[in-house]
PDB file of N, CA, C, O and CB in Angstrom:
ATOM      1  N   UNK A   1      -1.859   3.994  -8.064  1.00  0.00           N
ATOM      2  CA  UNK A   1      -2.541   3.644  -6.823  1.00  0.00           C
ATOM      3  C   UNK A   1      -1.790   2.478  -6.170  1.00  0.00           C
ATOM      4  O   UNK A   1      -1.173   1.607  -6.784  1.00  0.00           O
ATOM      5  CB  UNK A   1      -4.044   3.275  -7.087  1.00  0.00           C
ATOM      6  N   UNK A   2      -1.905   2.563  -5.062  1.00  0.00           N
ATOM      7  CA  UNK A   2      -1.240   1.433  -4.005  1.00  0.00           C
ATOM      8  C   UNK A   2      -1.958   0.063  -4.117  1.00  0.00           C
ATOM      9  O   UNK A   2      -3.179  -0.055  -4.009  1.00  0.00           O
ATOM     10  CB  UNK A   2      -1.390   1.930  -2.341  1.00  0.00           C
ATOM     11  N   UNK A   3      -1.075  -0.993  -4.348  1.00  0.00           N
ATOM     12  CA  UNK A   3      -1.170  -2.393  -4.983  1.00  0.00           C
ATOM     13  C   UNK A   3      -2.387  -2.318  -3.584  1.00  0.00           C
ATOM     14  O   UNK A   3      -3.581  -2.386  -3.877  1.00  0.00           O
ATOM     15  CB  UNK A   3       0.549  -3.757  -5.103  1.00  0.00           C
ATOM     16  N   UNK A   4      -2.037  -2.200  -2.342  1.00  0.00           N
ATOM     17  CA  UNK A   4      -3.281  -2.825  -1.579  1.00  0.00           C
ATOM     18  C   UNK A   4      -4.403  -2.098  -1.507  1.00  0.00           C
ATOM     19  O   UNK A   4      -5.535  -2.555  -1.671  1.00  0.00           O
ATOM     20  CB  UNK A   4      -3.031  -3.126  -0.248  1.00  0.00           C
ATOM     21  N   UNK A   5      -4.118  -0.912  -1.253  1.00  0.00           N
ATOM     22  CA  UNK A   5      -5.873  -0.015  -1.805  1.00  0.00           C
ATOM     23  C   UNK A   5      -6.567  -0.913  -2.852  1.00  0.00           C
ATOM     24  O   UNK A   5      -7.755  -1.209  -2.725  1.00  0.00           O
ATOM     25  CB  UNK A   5      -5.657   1.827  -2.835  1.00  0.00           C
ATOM     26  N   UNK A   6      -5.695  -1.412  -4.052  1.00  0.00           N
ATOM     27  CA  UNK A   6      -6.460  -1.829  -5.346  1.00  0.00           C
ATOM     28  C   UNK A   6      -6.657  -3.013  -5.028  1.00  0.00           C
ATOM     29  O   UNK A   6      -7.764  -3.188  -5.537  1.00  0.00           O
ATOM     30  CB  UNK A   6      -5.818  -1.717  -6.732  1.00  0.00           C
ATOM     31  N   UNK A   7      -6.313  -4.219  -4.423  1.00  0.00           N
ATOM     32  CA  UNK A   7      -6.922  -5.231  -3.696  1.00  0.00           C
ATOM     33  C   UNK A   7      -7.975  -4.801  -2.795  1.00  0.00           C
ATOM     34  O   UNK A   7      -8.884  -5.629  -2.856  1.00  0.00           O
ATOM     35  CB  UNK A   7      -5.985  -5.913  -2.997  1.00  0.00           C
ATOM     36  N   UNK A   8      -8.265  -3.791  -1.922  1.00  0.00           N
ATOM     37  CA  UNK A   8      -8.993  -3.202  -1.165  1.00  0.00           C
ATOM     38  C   UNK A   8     -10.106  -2.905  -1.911  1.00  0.00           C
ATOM     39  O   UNK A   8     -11.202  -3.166  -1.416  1.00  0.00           O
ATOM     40  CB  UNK A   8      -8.417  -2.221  -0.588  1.00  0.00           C
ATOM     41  N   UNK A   9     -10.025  -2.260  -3.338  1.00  0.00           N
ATOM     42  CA  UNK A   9     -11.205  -2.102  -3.741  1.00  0.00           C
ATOM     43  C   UNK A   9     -11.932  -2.775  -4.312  1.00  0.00           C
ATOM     44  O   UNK A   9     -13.127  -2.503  -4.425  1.00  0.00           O
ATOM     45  CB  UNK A   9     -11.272  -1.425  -4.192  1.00  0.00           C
ATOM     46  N   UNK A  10     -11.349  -3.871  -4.833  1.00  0.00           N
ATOM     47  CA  UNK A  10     -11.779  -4.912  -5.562  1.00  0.00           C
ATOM     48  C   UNK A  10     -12.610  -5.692  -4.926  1.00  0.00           C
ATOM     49  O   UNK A  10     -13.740  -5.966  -5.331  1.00  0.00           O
ATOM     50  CB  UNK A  10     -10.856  -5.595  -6.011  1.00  0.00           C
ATOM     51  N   UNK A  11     -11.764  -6.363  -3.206  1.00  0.00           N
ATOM     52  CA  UNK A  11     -12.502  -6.818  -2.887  1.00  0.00           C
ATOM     53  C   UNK A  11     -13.711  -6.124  -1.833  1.00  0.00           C
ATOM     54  O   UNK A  11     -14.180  -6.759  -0.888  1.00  0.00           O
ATOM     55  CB  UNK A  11     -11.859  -7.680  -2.656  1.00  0.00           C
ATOM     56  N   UNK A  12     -13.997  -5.129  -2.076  1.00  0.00           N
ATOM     57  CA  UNK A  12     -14.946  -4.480  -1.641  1.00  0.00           C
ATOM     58  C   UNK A  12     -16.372  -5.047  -2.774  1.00  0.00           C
ATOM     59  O   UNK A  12     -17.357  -5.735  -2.506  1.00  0.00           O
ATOM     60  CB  UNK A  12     -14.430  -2.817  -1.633  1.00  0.00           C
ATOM     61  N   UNK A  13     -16.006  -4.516  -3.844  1.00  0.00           N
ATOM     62  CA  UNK A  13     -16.383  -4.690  -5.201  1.00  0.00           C
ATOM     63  C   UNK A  13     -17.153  -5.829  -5.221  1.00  0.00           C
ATOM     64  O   UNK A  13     -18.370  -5.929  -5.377  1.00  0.00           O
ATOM     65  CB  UNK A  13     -15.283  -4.777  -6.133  1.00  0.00           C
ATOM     66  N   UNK A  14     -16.279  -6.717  -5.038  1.00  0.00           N
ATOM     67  CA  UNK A  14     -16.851  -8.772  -4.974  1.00  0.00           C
ATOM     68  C   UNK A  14     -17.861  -8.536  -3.750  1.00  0.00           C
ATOM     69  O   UNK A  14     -18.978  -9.045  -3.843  1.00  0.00           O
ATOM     70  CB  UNK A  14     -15.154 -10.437  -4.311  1.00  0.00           C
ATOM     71  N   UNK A  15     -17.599  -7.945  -2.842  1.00  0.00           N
ATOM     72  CA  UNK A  15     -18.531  -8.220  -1.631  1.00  0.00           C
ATOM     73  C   UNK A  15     -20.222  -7.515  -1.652  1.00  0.00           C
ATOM     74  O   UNK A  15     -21.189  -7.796  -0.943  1.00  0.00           O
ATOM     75  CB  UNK A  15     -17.653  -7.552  -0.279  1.00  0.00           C
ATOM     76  N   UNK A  16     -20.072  -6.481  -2.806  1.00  0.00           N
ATOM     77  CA  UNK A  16     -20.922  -6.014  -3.055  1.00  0.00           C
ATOM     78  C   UNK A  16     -22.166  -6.962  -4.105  1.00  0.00           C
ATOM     79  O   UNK A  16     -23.316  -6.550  -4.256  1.00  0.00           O
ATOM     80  CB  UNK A  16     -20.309  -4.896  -3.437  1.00  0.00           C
ATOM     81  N   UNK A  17     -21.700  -8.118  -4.673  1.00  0.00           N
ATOM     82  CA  UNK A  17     -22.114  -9.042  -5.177  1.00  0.00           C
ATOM     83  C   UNK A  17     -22.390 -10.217  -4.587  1.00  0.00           C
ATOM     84  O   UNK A  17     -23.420 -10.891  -4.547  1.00  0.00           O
ATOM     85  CB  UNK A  17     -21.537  -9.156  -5.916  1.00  0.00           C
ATOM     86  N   UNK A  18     -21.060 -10.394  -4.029  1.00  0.00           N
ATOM     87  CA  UNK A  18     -21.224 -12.249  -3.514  1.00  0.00           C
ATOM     88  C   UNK A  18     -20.829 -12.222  -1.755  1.00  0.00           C
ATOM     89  O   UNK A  18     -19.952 -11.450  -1.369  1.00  0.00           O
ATOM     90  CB  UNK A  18     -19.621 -13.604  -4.597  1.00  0.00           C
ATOM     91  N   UNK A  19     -21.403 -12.937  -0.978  1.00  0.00           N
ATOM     92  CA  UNK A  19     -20.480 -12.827   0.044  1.00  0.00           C
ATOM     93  C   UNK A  19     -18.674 -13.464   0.253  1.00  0.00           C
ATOM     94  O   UNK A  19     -18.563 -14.673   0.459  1.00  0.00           O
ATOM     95  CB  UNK A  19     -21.324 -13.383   0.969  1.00  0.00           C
ATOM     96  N   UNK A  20     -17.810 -12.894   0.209  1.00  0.00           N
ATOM     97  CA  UNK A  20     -16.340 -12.997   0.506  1.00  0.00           C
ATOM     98  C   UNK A  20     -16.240 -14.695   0.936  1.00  0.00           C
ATOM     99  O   UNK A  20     -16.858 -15.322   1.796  1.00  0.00           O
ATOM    100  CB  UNK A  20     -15.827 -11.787   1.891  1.00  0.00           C
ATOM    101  N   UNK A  21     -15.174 -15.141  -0.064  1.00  0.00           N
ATOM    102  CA  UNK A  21     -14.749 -16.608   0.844  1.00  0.00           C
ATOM    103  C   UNK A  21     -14.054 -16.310   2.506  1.00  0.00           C
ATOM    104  O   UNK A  21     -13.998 -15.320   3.234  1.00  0.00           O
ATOM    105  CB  UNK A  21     -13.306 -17.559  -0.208  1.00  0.00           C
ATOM    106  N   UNK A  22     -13.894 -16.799   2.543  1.00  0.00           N
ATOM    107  CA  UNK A  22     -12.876 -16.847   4.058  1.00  0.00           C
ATOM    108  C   UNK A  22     -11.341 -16.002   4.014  1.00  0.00           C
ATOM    109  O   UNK A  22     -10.993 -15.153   4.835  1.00  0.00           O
ATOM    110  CB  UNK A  22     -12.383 -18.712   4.399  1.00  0.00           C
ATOM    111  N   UNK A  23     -10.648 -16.415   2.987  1.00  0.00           N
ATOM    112  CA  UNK A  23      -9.709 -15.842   2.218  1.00  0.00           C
ATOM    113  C   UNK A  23      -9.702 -14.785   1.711  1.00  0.00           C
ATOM    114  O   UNK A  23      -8.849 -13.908   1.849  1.00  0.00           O
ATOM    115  CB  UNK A  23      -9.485 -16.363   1.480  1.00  0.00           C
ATOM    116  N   UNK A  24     -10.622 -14.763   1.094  1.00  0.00           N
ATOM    117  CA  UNK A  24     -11.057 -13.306   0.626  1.00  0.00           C
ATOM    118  C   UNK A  24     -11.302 -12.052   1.961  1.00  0.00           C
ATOM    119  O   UNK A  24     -11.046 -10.877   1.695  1.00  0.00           O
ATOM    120  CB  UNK A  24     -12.647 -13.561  -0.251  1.00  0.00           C
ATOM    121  N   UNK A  25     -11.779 -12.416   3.288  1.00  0.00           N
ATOM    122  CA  UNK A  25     -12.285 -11.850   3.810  1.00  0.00           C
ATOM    123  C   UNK A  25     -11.313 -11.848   4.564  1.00  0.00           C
ATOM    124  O   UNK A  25     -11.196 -10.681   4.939  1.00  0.00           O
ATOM    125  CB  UNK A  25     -13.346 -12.049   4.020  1.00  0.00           C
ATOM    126  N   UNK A  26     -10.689 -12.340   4.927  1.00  0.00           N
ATOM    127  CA  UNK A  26      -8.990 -12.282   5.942  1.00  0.00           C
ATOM    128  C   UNK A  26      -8.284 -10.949   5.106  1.00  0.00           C
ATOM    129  O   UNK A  26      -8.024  -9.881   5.659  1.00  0.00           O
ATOM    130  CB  UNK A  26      -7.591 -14.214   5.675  1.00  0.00           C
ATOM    131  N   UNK A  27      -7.976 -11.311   3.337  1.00  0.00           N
ATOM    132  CA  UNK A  27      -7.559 -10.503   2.938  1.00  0.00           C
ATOM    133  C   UNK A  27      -7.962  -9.413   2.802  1.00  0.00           C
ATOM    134  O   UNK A  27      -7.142  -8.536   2.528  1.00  0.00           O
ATOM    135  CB  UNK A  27      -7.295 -10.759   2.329  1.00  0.00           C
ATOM    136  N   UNK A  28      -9.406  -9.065   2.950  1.00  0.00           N
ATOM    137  CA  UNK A  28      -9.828  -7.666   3.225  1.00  0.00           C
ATOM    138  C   UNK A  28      -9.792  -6.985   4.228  1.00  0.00           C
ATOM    139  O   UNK A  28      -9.834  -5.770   4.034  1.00  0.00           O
ATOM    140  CB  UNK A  28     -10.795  -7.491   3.036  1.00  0.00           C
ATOM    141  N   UNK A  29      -9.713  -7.416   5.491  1.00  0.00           N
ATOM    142  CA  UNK A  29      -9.519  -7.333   6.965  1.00  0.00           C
ATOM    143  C   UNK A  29      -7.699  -6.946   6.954  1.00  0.00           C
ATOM    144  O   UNK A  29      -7.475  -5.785   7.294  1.00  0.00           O
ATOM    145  CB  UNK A  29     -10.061  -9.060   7.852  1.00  0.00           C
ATOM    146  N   UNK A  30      -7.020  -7.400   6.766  1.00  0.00           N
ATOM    147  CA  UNK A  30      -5.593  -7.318   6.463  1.00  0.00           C
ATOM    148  C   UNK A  30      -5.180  -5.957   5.457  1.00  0.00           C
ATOM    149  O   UNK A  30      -4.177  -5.280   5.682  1.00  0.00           O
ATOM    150  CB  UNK A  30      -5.198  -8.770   5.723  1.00  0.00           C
ATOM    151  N   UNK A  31      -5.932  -5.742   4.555  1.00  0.00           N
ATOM    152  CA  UNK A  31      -5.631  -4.851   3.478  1.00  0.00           C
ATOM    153  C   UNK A  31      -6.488  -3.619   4.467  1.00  0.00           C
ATOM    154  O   UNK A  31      -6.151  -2.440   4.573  1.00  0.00           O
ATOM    155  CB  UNK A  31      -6.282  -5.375   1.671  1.00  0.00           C
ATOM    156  N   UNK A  32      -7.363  -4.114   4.955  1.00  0.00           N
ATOM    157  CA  UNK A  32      -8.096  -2.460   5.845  1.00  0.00           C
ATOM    158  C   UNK A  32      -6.909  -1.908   6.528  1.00  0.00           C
ATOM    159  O   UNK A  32      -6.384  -0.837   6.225  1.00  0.00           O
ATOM    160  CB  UNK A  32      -9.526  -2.727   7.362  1.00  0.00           C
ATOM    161  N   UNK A  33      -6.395  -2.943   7.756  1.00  0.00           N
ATOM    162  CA  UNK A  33      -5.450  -2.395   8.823  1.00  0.00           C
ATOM    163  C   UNK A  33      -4.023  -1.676   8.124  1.00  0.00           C
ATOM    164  O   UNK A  33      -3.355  -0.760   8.604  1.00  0.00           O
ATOM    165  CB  UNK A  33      -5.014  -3.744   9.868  1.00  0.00           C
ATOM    166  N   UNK A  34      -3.817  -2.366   6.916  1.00  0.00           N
ATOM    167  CA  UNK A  34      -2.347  -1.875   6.146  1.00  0.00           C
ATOM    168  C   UNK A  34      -2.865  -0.512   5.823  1.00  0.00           C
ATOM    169  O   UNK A  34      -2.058   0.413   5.908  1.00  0.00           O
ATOM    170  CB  UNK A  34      -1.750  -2.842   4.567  1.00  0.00           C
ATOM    171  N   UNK A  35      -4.189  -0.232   5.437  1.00  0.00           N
ATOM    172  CA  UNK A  35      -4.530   1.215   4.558  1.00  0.00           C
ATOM    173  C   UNK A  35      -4.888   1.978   5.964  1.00  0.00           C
ATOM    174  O   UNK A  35      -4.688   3.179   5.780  1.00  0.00           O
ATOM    175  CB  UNK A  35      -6.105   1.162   3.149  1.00  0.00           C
ATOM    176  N   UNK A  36      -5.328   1.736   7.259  1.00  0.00           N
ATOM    177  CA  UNK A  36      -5.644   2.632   8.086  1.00  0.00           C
ATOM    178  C   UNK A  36      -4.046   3.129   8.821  1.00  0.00           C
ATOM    179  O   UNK A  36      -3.621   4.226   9.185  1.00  0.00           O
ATOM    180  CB  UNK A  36      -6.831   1.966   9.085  1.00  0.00           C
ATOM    181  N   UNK A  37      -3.458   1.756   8.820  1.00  0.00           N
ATOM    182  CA  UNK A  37      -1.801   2.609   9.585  1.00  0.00           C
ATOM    183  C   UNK A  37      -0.789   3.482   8.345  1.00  0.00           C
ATOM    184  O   UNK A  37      -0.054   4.396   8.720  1.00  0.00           O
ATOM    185  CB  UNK A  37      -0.403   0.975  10.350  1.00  0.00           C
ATOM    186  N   UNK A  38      -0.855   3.107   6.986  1.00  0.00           N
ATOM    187  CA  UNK A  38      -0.250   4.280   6.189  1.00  0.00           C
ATOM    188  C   UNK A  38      -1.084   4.966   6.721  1.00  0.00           C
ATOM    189  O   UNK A  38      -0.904   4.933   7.938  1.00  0.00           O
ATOM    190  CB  UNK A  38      -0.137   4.375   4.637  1.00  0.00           C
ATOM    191  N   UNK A  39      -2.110   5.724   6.383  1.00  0.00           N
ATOM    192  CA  UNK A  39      -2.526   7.168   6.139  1.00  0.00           C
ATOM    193  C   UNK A  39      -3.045   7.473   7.895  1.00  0.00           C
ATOM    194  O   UNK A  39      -3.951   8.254   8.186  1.00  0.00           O
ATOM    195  CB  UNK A  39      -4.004   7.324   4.689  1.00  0.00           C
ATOM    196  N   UNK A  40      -2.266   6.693   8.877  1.00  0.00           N
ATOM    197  CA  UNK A  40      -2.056   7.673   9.963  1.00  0.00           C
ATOM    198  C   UNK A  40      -0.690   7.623  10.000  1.00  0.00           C
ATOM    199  O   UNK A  40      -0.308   7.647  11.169  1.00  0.00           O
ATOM    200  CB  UNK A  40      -2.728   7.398  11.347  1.00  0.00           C
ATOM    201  N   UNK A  41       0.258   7.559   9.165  1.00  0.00           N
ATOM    202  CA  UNK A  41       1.582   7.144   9.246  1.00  0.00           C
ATOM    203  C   UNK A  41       1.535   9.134   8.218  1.00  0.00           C
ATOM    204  O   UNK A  41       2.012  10.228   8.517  1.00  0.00           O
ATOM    205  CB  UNK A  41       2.205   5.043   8.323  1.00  0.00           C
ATOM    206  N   UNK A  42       0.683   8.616   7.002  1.00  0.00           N
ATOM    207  CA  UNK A  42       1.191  10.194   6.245  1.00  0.00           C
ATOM    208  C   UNK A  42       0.505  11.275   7.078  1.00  0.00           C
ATOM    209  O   UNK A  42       0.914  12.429   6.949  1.00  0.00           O
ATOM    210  CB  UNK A  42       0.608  10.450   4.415  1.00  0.00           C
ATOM    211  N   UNK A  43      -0.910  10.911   8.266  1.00  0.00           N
ATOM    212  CA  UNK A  43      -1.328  12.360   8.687  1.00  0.00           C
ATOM    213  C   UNK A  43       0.142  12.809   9.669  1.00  0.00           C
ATOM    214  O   UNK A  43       0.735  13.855   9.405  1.00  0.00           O
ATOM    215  CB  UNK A  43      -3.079  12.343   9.746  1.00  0.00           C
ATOM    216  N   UNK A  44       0.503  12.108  10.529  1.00  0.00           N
ATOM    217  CA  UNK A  44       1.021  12.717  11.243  1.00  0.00           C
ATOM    218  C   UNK A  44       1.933  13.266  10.783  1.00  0.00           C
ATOM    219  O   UNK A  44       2.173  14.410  11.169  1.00  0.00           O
ATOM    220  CB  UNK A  44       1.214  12.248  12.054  1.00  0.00           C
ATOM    221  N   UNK A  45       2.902  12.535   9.628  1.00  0.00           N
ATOM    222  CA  UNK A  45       4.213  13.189   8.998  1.00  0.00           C
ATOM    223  C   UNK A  45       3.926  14.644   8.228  1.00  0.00           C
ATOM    224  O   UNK A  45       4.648  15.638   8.162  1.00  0.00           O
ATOM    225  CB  UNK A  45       4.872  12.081   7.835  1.00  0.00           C
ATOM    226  N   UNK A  46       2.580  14.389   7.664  1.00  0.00           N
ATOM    227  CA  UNK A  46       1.759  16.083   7.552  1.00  0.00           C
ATOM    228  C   UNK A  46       1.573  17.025   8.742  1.00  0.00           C
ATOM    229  O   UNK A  46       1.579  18.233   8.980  1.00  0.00           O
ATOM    230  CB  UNK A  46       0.156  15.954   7.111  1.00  0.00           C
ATOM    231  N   UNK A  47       1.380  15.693   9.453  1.00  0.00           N
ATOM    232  CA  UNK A  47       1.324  17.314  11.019  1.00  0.00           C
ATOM    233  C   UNK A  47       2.909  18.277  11.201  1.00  0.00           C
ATOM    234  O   UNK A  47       3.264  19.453  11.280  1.00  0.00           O
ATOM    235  CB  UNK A  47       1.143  16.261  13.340  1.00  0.00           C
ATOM    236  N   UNK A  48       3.642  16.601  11.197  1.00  0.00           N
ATOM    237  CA  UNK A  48       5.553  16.885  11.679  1.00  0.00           C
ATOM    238  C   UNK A  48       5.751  18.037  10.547  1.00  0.00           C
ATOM    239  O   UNK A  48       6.107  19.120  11.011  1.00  0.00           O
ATOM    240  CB  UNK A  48       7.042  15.107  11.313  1.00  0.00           C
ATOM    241  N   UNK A  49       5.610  17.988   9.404  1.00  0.00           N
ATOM    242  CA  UNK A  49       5.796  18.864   8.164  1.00  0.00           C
ATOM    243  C   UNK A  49       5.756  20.522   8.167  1.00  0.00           C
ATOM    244  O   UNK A  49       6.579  21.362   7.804  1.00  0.00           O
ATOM    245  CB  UNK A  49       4.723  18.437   7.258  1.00  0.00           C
ATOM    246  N   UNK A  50       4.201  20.629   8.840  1.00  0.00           N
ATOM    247  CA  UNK A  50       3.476  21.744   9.165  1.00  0.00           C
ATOM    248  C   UNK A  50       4.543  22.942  10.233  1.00  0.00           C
ATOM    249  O   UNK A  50       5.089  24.033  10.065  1.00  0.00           O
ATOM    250  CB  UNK A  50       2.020  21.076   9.973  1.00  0.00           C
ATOM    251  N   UNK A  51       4.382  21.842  11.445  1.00  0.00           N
ATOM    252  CA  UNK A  51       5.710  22.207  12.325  1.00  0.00           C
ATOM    253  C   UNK A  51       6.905  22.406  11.834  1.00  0.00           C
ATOM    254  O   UNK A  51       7.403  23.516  12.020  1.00  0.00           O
ATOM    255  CB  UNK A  51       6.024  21.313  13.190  1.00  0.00           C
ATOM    256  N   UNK A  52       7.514  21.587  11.233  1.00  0.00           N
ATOM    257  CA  UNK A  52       9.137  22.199  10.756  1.00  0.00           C
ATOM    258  C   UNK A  52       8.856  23.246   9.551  1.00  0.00           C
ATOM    259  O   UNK A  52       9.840  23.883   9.175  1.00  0.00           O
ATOM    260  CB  UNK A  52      10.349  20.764  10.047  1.00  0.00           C
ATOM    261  N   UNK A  53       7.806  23.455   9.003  1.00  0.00           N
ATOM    262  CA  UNK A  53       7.856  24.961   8.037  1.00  0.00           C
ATOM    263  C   UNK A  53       7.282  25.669   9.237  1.00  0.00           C
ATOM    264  O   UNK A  53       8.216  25.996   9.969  1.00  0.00           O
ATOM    265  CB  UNK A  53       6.743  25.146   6.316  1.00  0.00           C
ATOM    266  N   UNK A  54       6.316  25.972   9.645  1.00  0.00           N
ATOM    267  CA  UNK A  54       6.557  27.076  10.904  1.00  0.00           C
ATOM    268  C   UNK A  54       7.333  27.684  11.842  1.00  0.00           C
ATOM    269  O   UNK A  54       7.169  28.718  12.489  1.00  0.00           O
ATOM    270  CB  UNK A  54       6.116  26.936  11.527  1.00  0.00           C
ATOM    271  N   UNK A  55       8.736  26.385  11.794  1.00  0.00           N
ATOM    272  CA  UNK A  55       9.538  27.072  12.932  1.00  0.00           C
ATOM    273  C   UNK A  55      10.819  27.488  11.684  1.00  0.00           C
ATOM    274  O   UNK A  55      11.764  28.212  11.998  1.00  0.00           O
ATOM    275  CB  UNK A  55      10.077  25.804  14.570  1.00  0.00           C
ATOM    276  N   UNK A  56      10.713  27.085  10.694  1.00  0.00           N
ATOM    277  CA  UNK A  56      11.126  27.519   9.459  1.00  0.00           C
ATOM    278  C   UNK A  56      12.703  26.304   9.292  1.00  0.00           C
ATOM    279  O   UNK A  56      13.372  26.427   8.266  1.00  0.00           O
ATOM    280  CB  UNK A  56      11.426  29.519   9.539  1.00  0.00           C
ATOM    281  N   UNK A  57      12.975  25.629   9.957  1.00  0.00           N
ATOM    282  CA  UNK A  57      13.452  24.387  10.038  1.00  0.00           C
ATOM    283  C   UNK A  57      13.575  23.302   8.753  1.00  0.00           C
ATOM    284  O   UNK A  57      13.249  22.117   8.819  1.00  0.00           O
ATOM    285  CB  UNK A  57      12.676  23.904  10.991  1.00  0.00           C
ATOM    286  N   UNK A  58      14.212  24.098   7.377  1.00  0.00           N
ATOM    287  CA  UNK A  58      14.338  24.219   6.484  1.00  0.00           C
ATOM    288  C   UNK A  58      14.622  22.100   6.163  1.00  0.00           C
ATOM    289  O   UNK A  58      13.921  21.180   5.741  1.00  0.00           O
ATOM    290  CB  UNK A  58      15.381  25.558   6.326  1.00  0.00           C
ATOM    291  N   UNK A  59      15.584  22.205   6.514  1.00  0.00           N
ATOM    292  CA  UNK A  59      15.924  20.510   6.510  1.00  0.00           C
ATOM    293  C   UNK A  59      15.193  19.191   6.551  1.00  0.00           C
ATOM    294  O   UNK A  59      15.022  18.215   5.820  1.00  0.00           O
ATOM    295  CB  UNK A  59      16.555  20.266   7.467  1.00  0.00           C
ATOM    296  N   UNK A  60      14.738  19.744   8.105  1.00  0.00           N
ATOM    297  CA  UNK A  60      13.360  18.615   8.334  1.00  0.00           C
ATOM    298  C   UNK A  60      12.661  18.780   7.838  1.00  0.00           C
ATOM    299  O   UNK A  60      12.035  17.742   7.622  1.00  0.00           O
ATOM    300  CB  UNK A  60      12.650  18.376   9.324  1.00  0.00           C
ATOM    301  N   UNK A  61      12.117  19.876   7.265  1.00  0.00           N
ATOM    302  CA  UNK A  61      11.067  19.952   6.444  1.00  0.00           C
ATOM    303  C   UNK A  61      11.133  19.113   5.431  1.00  0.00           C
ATOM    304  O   UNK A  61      10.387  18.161   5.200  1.00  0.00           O
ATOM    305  CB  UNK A  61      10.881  21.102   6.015  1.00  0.00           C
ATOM    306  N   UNK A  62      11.975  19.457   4.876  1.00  0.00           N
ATOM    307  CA  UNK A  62      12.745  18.586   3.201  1.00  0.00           C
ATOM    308  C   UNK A  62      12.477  17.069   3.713  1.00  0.00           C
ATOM    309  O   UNK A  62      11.761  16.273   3.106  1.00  0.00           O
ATOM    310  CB  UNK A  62      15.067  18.879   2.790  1.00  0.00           C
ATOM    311  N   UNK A  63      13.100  16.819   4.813  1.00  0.00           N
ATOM    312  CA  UNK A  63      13.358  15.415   4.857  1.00  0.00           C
ATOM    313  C   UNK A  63      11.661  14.469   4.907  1.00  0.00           C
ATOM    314  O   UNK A  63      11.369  13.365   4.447  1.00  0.00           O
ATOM    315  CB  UNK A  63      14.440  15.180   6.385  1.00  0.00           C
ATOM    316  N   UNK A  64      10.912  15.378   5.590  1.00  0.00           N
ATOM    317  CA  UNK A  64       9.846  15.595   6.137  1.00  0.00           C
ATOM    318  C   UNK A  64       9.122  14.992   4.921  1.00  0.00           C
ATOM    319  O   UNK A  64       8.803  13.803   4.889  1.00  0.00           O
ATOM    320  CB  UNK A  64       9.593  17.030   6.638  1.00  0.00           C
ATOM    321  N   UNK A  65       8.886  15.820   3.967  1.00  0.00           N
ATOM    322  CA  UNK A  65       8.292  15.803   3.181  1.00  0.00           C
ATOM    323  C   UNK A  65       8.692  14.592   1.521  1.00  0.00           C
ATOM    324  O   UNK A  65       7.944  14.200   0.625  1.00  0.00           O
ATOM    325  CB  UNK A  65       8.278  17.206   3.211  1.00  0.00           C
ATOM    326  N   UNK A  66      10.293  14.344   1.802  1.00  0.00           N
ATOM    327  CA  UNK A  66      10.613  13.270   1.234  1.00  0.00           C
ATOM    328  C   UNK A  66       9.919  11.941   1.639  1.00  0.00           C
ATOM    329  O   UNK A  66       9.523  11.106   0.826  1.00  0.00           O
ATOM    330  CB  UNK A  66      11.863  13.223   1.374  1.00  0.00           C
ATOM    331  N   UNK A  67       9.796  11.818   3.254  1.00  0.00           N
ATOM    332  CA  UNK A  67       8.699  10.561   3.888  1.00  0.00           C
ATOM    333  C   UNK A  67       7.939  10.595   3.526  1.00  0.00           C
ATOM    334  O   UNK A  67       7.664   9.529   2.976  1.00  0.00           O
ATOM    335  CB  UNK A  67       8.234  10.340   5.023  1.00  0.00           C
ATOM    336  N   UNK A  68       6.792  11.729   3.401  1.00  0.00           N
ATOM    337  CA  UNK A  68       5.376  11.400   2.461  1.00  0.00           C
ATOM    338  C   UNK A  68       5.387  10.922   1.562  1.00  0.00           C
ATOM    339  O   UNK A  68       4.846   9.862   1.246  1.00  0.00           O
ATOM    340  CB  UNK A  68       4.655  12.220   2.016  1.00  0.00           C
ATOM    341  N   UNK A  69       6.386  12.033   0.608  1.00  0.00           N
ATOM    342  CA  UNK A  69       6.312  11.430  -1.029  1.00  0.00           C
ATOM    343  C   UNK A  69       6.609   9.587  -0.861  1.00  0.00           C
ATOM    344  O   UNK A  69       5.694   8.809  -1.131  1.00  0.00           O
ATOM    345  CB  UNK A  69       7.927  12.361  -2.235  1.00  0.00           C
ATOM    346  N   UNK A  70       7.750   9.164  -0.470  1.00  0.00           N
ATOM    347  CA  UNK A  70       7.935   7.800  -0.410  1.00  0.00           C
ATOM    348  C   UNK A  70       6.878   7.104   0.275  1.00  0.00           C
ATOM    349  O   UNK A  70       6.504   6.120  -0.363  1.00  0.00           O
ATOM    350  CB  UNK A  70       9.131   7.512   0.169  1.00  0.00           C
ATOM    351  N   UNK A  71       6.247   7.292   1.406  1.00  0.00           N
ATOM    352  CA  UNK A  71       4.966   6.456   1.736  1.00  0.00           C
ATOM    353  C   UNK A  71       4.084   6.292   0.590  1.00  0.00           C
ATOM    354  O   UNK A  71       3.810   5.151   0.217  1.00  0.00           O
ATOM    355  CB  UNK A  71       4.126   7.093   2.850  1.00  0.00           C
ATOM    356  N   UNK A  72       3.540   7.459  -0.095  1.00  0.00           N
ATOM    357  CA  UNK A  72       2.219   7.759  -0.772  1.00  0.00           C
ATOM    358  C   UNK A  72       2.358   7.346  -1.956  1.00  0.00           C
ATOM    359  O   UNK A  72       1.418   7.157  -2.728  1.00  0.00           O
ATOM    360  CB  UNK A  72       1.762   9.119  -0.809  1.00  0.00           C
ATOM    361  N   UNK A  73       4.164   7.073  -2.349  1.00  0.00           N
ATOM    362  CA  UNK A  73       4.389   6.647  -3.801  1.00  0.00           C
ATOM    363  C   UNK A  73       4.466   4.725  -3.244  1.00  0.00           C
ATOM    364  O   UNK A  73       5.024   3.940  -4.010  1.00  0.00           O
ATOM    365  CB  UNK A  73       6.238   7.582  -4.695  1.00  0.00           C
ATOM    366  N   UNK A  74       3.952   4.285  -2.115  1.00  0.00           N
ATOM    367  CA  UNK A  74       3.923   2.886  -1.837  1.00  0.00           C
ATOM    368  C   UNK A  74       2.269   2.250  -1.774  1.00  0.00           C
ATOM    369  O   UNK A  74       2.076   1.056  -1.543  1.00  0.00           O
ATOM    370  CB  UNK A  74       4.749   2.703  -0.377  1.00  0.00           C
TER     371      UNK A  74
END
């Protein structure tokens, strides 16, 4: 799992107990926006993906799909 998801959940976790220091709560605010722009970073490269196997665009596809793997393995 991605080092900031797992800060993400944690401090979800704490907040469900205590209310967040200041710090804490910057860093959860910060760790949201990092996890909402990857996974519109992997939908669309899933959209781009979709497209280069339909037009059968063998390459981009590959390359295509090397970007996910490397985002999703971050």
């Amino acid at each position: 799992m991605n080092v900031v998801a797992e800060r993400f959940i944690e401090l979800a976790v704490i907040q469900y107990y205590r209310p967040l220091t200041m710090k804490e709560l910057s860093e959860f605010v910060e760790s949201y926006r990092y996890l909402i722009n990857r996974q519109w970073r992997i939908a669309k490269l899933r959209n781009m993906s979709l497209i280069a196997y339909e037009i059968g665009d063998t390459d981009w596809h590959h390359e295509i799909c090397s970007r996910i793997e490397k985002l999703e393995g971050m």
